[in-house]
N, C-alpha and C positions, 0 to 999 in steps of 0.2 A: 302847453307843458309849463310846468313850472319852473322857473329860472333857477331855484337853489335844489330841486327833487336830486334825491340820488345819480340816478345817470346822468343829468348833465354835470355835477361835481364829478366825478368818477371819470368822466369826457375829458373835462379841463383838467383833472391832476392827471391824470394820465398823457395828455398831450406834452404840458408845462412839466415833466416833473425831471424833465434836464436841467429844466431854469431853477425847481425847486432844488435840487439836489447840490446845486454847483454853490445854491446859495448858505442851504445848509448844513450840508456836512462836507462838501470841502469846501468852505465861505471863501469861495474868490470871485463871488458874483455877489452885491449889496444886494439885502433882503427887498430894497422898494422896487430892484428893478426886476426879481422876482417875483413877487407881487401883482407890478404891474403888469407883468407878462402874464398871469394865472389869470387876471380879471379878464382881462382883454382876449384872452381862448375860452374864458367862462363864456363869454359874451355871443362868442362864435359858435360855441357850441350848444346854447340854448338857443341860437336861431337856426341851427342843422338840425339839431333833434325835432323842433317844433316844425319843420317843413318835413325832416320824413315821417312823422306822427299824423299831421296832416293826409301825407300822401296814404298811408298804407293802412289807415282805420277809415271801416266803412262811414259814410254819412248817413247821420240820424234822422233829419229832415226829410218830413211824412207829408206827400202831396196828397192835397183834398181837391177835389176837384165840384167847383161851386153850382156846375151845369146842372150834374145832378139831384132828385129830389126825391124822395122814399114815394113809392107807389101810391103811399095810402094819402099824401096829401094832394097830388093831384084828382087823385077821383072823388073825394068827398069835399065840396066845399063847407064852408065855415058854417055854423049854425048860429 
């Protein structure tokens, strides 16, 4: 997953947005330590989403199996 995609933004304001709110519109919190709290849940929350993205999309990885070989070259050899 991408670190700045939609839902992991959306993750982190929405967790952080006491810390945003406290900073911006009633400012009795300085904006860096706002900030710093928004990155640091960004952070958290691009490694939660990326583990349950992981977990809950099938894998695409197509086993071949090498044993096998099409009929037609084992019975005819090479000319």
């Amino acid at each position: 997953m991408i670190p700045l995609s939609g839902g992991v933004l959306f993750a982190a304001a929405l967790v952080a947005s006491p810390a945003l709110w406290l900073s911006l519109v009633e400012q009795t919190m300085p904006i860096d330590v706002a900030l710093t709290r928004f990155f640091i849940v960004l952070a958290i929350a691009w490694v939660a989403l990326s583990i349950l993205a992981d977990l809950t999309t099938p894998s695409t990885t197509v086993r071949v199996d090498q044993d096998e070989q099409p009929a037609e070259q084992e019975n005819n050899p090479p000319s």
